[in-house]
PyMOL CGO cylinders between C-alpha atoms (Angstrom):
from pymol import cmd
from pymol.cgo import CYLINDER

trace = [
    CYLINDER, 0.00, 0.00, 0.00, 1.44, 3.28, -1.10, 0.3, 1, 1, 1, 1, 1, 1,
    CYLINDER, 1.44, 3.28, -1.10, 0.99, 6.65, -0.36, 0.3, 1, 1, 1, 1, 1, 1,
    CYLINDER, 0.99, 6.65, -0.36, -1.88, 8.16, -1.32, 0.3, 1, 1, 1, 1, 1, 1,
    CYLINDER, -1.88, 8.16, -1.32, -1.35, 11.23, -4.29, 0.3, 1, 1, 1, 1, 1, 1,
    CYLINDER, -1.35, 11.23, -4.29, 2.56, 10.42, -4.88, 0.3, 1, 1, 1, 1, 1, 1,
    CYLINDER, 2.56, 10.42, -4.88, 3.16, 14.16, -4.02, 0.3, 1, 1, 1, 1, 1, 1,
    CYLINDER, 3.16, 14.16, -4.02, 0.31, 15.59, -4.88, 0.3, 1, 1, 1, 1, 1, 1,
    CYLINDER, 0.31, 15.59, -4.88, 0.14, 19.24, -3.30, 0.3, 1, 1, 1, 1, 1, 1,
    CYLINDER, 0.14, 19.24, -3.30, -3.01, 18.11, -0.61, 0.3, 1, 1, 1, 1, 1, 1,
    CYLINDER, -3.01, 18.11, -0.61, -2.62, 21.51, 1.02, 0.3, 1, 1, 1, 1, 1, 1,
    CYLINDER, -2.62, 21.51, 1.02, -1.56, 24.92, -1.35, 0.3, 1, 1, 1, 1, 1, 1,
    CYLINDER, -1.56, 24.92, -1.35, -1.25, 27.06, 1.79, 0.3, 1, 1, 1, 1, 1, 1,
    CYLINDER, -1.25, 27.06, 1.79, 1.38, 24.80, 3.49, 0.3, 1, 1, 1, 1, 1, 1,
    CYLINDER, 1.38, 24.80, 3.49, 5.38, 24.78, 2.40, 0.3, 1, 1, 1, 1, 1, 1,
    CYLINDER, 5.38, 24.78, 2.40, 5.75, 21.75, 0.16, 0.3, 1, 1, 1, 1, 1, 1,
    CYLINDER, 5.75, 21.75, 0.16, 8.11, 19.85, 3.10, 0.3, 1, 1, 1, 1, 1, 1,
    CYLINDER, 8.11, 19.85, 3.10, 4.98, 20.16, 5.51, 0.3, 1, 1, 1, 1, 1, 1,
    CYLINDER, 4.98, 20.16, 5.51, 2.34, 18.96, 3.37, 0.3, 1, 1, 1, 1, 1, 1,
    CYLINDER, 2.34, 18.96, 3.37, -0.18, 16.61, 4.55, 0.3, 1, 1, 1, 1, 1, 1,
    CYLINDER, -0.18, 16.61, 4.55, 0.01, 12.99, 3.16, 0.3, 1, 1, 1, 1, 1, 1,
    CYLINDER, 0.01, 12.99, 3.16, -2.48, 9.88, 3.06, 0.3, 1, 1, 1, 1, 1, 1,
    CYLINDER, -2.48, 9.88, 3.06, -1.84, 6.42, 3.77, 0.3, 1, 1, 1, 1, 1, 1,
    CYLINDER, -1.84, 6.42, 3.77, -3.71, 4.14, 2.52, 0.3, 1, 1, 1, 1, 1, 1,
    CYLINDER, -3.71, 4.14, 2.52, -4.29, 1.05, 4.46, 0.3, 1, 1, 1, 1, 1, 1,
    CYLINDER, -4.29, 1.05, 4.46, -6.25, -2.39, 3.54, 0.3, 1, 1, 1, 1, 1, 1,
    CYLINDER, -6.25, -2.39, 3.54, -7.81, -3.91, 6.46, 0.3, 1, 1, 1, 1, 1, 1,
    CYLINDER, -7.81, -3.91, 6.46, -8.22, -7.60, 5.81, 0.3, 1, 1, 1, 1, 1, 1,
    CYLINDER, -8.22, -7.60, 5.81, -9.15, -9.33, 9.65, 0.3, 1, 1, 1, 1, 1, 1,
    CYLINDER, -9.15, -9.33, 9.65, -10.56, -5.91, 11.23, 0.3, 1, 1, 1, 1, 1, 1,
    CYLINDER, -10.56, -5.91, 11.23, -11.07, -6.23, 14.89, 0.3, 1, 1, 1, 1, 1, 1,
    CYLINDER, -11.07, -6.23, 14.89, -14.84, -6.13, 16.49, 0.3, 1, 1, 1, 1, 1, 1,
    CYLINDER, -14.84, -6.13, 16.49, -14.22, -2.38, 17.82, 0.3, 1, 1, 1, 1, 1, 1,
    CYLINDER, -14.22, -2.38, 17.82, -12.52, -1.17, 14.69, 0.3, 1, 1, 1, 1, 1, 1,
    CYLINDER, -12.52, -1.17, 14.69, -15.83, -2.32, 12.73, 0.3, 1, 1, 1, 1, 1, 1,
    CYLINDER, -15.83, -2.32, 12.73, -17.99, -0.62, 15.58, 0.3, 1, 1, 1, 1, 1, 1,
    CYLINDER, -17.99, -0.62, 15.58, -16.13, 2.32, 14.43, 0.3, 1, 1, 1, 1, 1, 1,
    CYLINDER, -16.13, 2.32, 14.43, -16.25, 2.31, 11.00, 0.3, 1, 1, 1, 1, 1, 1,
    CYLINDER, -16.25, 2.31, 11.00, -19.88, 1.38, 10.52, 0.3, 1, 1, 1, 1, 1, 1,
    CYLINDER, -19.88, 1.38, 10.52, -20.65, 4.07, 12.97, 0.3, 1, 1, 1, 1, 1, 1,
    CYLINDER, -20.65, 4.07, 12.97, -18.16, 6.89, 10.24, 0.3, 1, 1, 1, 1, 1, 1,
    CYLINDER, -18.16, 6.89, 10.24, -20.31, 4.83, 7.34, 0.3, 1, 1, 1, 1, 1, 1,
    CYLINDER, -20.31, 4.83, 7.34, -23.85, 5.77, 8.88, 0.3, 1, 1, 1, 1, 1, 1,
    CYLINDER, -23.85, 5.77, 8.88, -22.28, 9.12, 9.62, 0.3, 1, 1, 1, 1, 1, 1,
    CYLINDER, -22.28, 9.12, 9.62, -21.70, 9.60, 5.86, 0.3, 1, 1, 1, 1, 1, 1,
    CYLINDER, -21.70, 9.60, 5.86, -24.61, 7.71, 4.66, 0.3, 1, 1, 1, 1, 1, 1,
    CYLINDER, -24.61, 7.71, 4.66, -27.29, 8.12, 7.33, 0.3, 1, 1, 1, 1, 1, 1,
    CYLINDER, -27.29, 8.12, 7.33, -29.22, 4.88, 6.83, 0.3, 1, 1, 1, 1, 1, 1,
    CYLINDER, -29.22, 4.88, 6.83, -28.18, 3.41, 3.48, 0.3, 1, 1, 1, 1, 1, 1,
    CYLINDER, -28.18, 3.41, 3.48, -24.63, 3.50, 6.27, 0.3, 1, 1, 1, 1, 1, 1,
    CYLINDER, -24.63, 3.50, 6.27, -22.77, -0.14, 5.92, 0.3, 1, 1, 1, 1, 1, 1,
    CYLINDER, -22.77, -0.14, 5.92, -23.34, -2.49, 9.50, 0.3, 1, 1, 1, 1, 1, 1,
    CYLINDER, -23.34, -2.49, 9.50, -20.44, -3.88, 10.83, 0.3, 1, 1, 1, 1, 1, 1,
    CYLINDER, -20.44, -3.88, 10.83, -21.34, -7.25, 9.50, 0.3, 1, 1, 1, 1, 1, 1,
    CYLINDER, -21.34, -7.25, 9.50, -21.60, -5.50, 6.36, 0.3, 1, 1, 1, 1, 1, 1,
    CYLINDER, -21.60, -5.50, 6.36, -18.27, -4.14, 6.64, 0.3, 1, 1, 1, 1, 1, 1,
    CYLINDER, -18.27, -4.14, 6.64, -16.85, -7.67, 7.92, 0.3, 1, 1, 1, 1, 1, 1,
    CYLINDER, -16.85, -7.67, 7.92, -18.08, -9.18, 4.66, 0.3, 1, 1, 1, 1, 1, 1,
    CYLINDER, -18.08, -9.18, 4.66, -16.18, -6.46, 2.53, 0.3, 1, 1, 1, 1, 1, 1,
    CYLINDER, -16.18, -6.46, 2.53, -13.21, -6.90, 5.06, 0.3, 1, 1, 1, 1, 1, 1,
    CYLINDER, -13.21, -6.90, 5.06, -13.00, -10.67, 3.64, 0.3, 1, 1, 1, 1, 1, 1,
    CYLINDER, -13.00, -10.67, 3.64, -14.65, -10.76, 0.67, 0.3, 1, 1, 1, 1, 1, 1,
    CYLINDER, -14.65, -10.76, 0.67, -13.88, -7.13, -1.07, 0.3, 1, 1, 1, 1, 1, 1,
    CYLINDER, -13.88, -7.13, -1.07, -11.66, -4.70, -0.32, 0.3, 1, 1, 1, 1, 1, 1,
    CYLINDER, -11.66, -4.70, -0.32, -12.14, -2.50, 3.18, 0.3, 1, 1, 1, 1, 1, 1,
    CYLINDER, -12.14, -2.50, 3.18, -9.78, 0.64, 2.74, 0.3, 1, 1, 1, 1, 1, 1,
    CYLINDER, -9.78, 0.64, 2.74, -9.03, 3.35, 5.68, 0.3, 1, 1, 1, 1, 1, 1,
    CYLINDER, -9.03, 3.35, 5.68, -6.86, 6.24, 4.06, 0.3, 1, 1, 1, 1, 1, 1,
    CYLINDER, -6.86, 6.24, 4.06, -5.10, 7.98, 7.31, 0.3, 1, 1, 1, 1, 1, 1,
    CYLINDER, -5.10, 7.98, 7.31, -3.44, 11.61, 7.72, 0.3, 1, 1, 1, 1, 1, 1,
    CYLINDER, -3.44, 11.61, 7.72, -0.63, 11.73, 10.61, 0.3, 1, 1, 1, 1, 1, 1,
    CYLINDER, -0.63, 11.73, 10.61, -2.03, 8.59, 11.86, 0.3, 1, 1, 1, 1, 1, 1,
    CYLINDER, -2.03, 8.59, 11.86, -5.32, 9.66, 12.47, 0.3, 1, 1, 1, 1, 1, 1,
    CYLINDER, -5.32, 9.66, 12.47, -8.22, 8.45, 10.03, 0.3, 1, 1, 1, 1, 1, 1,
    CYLINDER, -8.22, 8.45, 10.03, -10.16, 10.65, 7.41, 0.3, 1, 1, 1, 1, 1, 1,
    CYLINDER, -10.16, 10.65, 7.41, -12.06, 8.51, 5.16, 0.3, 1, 1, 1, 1, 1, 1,
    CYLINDER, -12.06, 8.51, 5.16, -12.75, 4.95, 4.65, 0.3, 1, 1, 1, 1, 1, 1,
    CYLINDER, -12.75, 4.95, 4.65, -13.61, 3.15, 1.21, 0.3, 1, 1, 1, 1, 1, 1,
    CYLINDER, -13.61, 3.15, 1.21, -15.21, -0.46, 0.52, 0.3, 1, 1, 1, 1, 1, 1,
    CYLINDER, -15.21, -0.46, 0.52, -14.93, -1.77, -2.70, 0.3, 1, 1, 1, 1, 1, 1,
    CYLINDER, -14.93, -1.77, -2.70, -16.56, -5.96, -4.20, 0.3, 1, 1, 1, 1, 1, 1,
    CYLINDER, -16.56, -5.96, -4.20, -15.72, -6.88, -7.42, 0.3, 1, 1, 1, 1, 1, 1,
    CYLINDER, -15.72, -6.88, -7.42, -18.66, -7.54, -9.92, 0.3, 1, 1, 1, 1, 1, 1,
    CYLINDER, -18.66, -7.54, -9.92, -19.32, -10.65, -10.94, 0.3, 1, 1, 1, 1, 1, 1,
    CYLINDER, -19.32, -10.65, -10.94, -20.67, -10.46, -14.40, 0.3, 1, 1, 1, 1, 1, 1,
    CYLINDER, -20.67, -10.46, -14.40, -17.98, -7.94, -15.61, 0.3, 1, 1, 1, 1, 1, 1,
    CYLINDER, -17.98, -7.94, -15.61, -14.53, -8.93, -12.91, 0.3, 1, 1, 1, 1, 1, 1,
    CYLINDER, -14.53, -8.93, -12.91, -12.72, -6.24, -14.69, 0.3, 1, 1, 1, 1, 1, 1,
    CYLINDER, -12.72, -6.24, -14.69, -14.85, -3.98, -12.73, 0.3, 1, 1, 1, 1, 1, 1,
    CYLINDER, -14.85, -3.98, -12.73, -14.78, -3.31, -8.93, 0.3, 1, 1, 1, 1, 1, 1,
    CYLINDER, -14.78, -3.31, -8.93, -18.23, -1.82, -7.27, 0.3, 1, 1, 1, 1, 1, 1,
    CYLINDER, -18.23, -1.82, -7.27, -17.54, 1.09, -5.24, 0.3, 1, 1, 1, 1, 1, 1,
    CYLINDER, -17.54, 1.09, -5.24, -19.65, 0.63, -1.71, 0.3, 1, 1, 1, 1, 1, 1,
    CYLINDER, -19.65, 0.63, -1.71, -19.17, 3.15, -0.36, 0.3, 1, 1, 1, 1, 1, 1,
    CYLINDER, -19.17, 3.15, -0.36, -16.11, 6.41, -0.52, 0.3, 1, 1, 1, 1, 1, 1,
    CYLINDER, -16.11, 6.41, -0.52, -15.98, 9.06, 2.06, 0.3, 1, 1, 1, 1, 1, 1,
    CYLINDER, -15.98, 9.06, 2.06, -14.24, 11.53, 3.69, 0.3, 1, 1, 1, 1, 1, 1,
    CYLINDER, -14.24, 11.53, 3.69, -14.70, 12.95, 6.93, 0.3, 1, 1, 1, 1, 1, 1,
    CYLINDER, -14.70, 12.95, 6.93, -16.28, 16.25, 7.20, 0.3, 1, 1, 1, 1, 1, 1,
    CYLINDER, -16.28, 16.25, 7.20, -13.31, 17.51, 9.39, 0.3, 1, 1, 1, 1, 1, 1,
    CYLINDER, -13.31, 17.51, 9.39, -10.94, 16.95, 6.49, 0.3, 1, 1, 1, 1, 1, 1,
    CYLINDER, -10.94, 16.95, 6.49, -13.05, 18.05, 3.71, 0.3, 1, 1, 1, 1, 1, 1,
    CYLINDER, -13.05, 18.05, 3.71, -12.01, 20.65, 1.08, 0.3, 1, 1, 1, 1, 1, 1,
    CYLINDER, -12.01, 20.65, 1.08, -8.30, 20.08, 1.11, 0.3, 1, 1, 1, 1, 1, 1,
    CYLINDER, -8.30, 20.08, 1.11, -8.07, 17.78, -2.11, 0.3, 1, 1, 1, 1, 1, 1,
    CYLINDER, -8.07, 17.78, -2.11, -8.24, 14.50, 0.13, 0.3, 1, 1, 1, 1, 1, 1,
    CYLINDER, -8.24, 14.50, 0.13, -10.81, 12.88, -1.66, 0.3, 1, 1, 1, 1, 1, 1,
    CYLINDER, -10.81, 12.88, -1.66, -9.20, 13.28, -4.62, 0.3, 1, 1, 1, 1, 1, 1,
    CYLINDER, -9.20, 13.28, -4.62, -6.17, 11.96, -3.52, 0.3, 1, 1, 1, 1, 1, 1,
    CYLINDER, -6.17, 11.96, -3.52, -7.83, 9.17, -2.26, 0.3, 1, 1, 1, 1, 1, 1,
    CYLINDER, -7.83, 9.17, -2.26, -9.82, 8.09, -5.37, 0.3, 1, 1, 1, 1, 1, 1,
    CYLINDER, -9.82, 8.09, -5.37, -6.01, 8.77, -7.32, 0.3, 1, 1, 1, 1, 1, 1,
    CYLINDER, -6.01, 8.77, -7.32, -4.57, 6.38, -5.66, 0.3, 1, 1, 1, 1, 1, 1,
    CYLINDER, -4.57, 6.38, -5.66, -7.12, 3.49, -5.72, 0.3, 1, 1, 1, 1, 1, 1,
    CYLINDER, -7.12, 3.49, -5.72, -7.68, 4.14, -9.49, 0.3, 1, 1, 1, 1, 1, 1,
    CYLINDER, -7.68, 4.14, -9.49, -3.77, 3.44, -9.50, 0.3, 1, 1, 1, 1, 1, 1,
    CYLINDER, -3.77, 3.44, -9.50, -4.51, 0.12, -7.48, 0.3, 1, 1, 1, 1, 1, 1,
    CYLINDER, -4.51, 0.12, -7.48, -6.75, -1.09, -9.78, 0.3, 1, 1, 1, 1, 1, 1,
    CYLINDER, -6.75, -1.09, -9.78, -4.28, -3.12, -12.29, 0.3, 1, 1, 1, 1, 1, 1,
    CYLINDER, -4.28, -3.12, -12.29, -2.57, -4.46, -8.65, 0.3, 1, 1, 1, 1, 1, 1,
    CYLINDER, -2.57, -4.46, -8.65, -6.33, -5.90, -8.07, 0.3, 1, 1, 1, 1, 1, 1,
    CYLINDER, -6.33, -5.90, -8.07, -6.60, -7.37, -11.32, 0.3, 1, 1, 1, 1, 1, 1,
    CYLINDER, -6.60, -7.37, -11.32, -9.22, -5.04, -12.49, 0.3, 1, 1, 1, 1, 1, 1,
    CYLINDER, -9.22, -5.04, -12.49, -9.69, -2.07, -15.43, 0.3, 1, 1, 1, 1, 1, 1,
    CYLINDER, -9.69, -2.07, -15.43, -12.17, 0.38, -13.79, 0.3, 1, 1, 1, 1, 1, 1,
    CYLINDER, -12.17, 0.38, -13.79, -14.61, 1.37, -10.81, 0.3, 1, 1, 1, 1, 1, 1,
    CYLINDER, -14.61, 1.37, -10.81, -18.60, 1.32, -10.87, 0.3, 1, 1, 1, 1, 1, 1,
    CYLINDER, -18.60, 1.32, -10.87, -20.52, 3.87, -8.09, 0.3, 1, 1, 1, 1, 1, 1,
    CYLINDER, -20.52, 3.87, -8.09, -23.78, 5.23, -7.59, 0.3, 1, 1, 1, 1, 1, 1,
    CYLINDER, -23.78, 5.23, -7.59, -23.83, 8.85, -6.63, 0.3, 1, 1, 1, 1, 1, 1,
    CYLINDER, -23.83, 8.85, -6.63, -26.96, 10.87, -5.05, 0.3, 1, 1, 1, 1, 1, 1,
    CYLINDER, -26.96, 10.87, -5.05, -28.17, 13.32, -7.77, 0.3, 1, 1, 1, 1, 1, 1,
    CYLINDER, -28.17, 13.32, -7.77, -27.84, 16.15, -5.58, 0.3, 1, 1, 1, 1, 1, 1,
    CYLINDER, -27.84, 16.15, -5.58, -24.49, 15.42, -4.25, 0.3, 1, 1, 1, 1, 1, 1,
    CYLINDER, -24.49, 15.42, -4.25, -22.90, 17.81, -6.55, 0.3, 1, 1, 1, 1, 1, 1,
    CYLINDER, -22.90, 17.81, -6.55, -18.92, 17.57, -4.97, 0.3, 1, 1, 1, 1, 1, 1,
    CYLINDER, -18.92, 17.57, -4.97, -18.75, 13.74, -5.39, 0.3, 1, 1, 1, 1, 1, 1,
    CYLINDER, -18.75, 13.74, -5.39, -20.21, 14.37, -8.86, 0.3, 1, 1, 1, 1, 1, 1,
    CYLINDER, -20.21, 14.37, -8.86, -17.69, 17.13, -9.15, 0.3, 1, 1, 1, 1, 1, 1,
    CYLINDER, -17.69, 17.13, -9.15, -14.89, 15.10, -8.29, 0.3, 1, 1, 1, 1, 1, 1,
    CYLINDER, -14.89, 15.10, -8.29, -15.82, 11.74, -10.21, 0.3, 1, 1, 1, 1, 1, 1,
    CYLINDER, -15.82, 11.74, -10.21, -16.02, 13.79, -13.40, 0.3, 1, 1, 1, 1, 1, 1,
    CYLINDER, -16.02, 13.79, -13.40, -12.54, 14.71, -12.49, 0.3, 1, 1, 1, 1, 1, 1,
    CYLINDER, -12.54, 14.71, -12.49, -11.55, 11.57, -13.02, 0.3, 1, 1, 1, 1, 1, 1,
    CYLINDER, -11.55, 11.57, -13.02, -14.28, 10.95, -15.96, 0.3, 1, 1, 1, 1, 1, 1,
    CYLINDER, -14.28, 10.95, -15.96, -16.21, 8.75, -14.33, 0.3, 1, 1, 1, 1, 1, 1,
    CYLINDER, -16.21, 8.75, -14.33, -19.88, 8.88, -17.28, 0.3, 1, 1, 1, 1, 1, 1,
    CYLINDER, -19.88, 8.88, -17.28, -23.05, 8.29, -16.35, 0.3, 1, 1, 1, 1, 1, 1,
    CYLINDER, -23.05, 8.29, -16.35, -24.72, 5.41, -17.53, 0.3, 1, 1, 1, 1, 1, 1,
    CYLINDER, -24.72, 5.41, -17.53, -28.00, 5.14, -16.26, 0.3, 1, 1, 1, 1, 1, 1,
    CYLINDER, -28.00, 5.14, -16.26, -30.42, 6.80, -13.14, 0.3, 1, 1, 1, 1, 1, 1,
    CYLINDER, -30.42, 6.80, -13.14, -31.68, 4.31, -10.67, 0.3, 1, 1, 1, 1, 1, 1,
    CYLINDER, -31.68, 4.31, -10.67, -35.24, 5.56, -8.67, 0.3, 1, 1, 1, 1, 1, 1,
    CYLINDER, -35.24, 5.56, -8.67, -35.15, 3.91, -5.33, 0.3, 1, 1, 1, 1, 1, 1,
    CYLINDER, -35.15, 3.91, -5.33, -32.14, 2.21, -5.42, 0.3, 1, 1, 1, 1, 1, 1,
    CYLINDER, -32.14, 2.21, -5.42, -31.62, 2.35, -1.51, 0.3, 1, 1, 1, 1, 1, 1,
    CYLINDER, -31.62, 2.35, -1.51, -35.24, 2.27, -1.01, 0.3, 1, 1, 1, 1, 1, 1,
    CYLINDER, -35.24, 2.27, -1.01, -38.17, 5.00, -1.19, 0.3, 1, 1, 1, 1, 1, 1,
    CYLINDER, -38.17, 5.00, -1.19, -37.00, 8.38, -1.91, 0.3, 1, 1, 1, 1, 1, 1,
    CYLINDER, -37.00, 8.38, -1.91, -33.25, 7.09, -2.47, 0.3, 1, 1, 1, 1, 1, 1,
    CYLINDER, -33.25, 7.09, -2.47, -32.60, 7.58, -5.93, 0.3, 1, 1, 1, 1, 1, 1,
    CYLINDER, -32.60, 7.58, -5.93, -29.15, 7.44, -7.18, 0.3, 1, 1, 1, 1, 1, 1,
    CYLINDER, -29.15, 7.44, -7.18, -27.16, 7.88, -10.80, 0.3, 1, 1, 1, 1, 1, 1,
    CYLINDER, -27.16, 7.88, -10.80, -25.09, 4.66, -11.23, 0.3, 1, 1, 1, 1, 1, 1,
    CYLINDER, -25.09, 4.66, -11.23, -21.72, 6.05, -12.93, 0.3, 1, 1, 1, 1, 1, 1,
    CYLINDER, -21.72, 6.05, -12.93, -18.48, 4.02, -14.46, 0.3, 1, 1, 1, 1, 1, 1,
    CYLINDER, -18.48, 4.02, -14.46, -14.90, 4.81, -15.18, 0.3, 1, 1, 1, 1, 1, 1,
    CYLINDER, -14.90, 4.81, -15.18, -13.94, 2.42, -17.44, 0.3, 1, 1, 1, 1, 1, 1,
    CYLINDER, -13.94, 2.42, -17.44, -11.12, 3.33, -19.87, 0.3, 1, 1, 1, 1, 1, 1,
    CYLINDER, -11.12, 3.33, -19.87, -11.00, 0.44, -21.57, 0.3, 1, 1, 1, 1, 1, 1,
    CYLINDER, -11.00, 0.44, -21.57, -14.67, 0.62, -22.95, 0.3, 1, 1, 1, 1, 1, 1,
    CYLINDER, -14.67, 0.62, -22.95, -14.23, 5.01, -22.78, 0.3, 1, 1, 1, 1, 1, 1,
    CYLINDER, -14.23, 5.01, -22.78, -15.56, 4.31, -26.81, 0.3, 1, 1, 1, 1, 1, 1,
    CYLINDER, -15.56, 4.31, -26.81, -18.20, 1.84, -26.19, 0.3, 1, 1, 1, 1, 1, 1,
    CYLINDER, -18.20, 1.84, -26.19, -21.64, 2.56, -25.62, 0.3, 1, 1, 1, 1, 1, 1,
    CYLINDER, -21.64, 2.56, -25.62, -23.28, 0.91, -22.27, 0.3, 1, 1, 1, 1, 1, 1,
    CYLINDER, -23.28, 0.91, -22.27, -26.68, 0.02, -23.25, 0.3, 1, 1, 1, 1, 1, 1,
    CYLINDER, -26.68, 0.02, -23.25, -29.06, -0.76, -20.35, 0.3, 1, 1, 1, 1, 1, 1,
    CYLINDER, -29.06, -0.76, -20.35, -26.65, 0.09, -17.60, 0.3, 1, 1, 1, 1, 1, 1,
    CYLINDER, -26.65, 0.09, -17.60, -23.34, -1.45, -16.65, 0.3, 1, 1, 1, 1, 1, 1,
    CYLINDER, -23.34, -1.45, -16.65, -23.79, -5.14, -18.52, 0.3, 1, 1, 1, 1, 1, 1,
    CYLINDER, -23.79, -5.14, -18.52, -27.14, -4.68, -20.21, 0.3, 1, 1, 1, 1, 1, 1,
]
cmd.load_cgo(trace, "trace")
């Protein structure tokens, strides 16, 4: 696991020598309090569509469970499954930051670095859904030109629609037809 942005200036205000950097760390065999804690920072995020630490123990084992820390102390958390009619592409869970370290380029450093994972996990490009209104995380996936491919009503439940988006350079050219595998 690498450092997350590579020197990517995380902080314009700060001399480069005392910029912030991420680590990003996997958590494979997360202890019972450590998933206390993150499913309560995933409900915090995502209010009741949130991940339960069982949840979170499945993605632990059976996905990738990623904690991207500042100075040792934690800012955001990502979970990420890989689909199973297209393994090229890995399902993004769930991708926050915290709102204490919001607006200092951390979330994109953090989606940087696990796009530049992706060929180490054997896979070409990332699948999310994004809330319509959530206009930063759109912002910041069409940084990275993330396209959207279809609108979901109710995808959480009543009243929780989302826009199901893919970055997926390999098929940039390709049409999706009927969302991500038709």
């Amino acid at each position: 696991m690498g450092r997350l942005g590579k020197g990517l200036d995380l902080n314009v205000s700060q001399p480069p020598e005392a910029q912030p950097h991420l680590i990003l760390r996997r958590l494979k065999h997360p202890e019972p309090a450590e998933l206390a804690l993150l499913a309560m920072l995933d409900r915090e995020a995502f209010g009741s569509t949130g991940l339960s630490e069982y949840d979170l123990a499945l993605m632990a084992h059976a996905g990738v469970l990623l904690v991207a820390e500042e100075a040792q102390v934690r800012v955001g958390a990502c979970q990420l499954m890989r689909m199973v009619d297209d393994p090229g592409l890995l399902w993004v869970v769930g991708l926050y930051i915290l709102p204490g370290f919001r607006h200092a380029r951390r979330g994109r450093a953090f989606l940087g670095e696990i796009v530049s994972l992706l060929p180490s996990w054997g896979a070409r490009g990332l699948v999310l859904t994004v809330h319509p209104n959530n206009e930063v995380a759109r912002r910041l996936y069409r940084h990275f030109g993330f396209r959207r491919v279809d609108s979901l009503p109710e995808f959480y439940g009543q009243g929780e629609e989302r826009e199901l988006l893919i970055l997926d350079p390999a098929r940039e050219s390709q049409q999706v037809v009927g969302g991500i595998n038709g």
